[in-house]
C-alpha positions as CSV (number, residue, x, y, z in Angstrom):
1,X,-18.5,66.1,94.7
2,X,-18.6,68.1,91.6
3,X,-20.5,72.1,92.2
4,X,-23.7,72.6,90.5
5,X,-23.5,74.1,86.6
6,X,-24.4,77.6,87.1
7,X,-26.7,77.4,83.6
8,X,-28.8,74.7,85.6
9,X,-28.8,76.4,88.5
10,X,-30.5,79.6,86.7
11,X,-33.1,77.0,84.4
12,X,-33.9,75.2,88.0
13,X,-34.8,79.3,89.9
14,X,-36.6,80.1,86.1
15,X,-38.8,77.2,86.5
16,X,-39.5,77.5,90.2
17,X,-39.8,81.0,89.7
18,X,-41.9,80.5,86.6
19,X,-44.2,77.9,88.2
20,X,-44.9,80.2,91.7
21,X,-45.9,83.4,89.8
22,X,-48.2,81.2,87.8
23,X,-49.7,79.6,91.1
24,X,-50.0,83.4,92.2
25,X,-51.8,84.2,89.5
26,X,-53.9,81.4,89.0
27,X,-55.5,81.7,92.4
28,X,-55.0,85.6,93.0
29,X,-57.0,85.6,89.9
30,X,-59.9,82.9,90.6
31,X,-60.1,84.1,94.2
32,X,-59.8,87.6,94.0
33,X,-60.1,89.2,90.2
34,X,-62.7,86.6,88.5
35,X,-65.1,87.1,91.2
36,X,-65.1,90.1,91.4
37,X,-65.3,90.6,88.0
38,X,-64.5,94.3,87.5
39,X,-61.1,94.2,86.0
40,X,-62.4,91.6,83.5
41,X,-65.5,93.8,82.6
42,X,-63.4,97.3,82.4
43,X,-60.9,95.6,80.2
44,X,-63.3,94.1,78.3
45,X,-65.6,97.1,77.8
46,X,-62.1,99.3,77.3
47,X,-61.3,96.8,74.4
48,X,-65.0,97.2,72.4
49,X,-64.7,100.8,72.9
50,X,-61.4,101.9,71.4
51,X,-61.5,98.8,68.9
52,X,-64.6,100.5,67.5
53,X,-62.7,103.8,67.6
54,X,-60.2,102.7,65.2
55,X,-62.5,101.4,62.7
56,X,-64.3,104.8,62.8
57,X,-60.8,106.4,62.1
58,X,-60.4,104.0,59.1
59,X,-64.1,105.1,57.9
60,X,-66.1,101.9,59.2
61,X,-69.2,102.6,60.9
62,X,-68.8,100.9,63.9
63,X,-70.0,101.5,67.5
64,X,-69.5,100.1,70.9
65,X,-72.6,98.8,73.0
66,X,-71.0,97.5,76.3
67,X,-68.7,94.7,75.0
68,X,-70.6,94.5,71.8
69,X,-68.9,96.0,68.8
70,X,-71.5,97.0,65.5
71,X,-71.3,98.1,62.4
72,X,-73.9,100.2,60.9
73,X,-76.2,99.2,64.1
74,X,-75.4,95.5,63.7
75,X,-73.7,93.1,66.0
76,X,-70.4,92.0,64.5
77,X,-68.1,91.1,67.9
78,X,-68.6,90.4,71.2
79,X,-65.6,90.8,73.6
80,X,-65.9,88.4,76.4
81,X,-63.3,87.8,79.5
82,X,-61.1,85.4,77.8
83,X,-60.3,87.6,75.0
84,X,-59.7,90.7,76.9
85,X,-56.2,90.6,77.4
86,X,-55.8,89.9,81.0
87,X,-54.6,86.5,81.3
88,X,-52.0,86.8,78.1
89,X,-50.4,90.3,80.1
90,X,-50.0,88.0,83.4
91,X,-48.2,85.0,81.1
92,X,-46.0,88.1,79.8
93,X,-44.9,89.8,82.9
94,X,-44.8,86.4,84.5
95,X,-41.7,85.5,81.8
96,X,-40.0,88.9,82.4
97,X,-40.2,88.4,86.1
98,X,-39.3,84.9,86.6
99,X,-36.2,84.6,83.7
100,X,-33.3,85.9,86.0
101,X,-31.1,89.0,84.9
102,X,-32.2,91.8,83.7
103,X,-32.6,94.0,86.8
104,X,-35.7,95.8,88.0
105,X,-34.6,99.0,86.1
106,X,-35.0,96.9,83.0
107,X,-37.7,94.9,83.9
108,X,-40.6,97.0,84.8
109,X,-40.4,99.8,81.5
110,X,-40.1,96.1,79.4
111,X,-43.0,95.1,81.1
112,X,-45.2,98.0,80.5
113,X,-44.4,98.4,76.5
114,X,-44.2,94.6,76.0
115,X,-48.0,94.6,77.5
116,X,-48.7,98.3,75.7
117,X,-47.8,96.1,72.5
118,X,-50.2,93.3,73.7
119,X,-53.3,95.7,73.8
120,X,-52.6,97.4,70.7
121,X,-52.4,93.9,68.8
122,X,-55.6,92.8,70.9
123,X,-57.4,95.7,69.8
124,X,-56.1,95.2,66.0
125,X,-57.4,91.4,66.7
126,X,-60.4,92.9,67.5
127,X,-61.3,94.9,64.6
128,X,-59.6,92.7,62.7
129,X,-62.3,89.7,63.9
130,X,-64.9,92.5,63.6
131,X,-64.1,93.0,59.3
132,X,-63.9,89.3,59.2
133,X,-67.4,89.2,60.3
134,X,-68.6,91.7,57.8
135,X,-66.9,90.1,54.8
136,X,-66.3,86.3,55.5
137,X,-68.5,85.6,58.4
138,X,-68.0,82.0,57.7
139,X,-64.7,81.9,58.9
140,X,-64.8,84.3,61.9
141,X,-64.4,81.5,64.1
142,X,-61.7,79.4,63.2
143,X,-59.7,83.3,62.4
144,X,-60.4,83.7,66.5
145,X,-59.8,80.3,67.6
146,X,-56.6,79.4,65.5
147,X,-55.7,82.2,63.3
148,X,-55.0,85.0,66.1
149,X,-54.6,82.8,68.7
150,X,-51.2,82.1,66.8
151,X,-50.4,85.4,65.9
152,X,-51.2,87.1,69.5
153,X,-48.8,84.2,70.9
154,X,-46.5,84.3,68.3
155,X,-46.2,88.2,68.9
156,X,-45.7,87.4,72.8
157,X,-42.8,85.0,72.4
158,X,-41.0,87.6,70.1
159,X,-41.3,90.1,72.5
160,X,-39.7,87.0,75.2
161,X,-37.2,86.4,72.8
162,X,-36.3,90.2,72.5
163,X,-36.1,90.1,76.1
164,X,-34.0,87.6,76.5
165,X,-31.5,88.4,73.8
166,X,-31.2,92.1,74.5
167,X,-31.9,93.0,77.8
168,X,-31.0,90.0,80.0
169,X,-28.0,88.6,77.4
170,X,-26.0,88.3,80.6
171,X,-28.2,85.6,81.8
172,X,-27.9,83.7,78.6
173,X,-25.1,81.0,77.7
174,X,-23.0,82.1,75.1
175,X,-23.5,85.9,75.9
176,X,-20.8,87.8,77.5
């Protein structure tokens, strides 16, 4: 009987791995965290507060009202659960930690500057969305459906990518 291939072996532990981190989340999350609702609703208010901040610094008038970001006093984008963050930081570390190699040393500072990177481009997204609605409020929602929806993941698998050919190359086939 012929042994196992070793590069099957680590796809088969990446996909069980993969898949029981995501069951973790999934119910850890609508269990515990949706429920509750308070890590939702601090990211969320978090993300309408310092998204506002950085359109002040670039001299737009904009404010933060609970999840509500204005401009000169008027609505312009509302943050809601979904678009926080949360659930696109879980799919990240949920990658790092499931793709074998790597080490824990590695692994957790990757983790916290890949999801560091994640905010920052949600709060770009953010005030991005929230000029959209100022000048071209016709096409604020297909720019948050389809437009950053492709960047935001696009962004993520880079930073997967990155991961995987820099920091874990020992895992991949054809890296020594």
């Amino acid at each position: 009987m012929q042994s196992p291939n070793p590069n099957s072996q680590q796809l088969i532990r990446f996909a069980l791995s993969g898949a029981a981190l995501y069951l973790l989340w999934f119910f850890g999350y609508e269990l515990w965290l949706k429920p509750a609702g308070k890590l939702d609703e601090a990211l969320s208010l978090n993300l309408a507060q310092v998204s506002a901040a950085v359109l002040r610094a670039v001299s737009i008038p904009a404010a933060a009202a609970g999840r509500l970001v204005l401009v000169a006093g008027k609505p312009a984008v509302w943050v809601g659960n979904p678009c926080n963050g949360q659930v696109l930081y879980a799919l990240f570390a949920g990658f790092i930690l499931a793709f074998p190699g790597g080490g824990w040393r590695r692994k957790l500072p990757f983790m916290a500057l890949g999801m560091a990177a994640i905010y920052v481009l949600n709060i770009v997204r953010v005030g991005a969305l929230t000029l959209n609605h100022l000048y071209s409020r016709g096409t604020v929602d297909f720019n948050h459906h389809y437009t950053f929806t492709f960047v935001v993941y696009s962004c993520i698998f880079l930073l997967w990518m990155w991961w995987v050919r820099r920091f874990a190359p020992s895992q991949v086939p054809g890296h020594a």
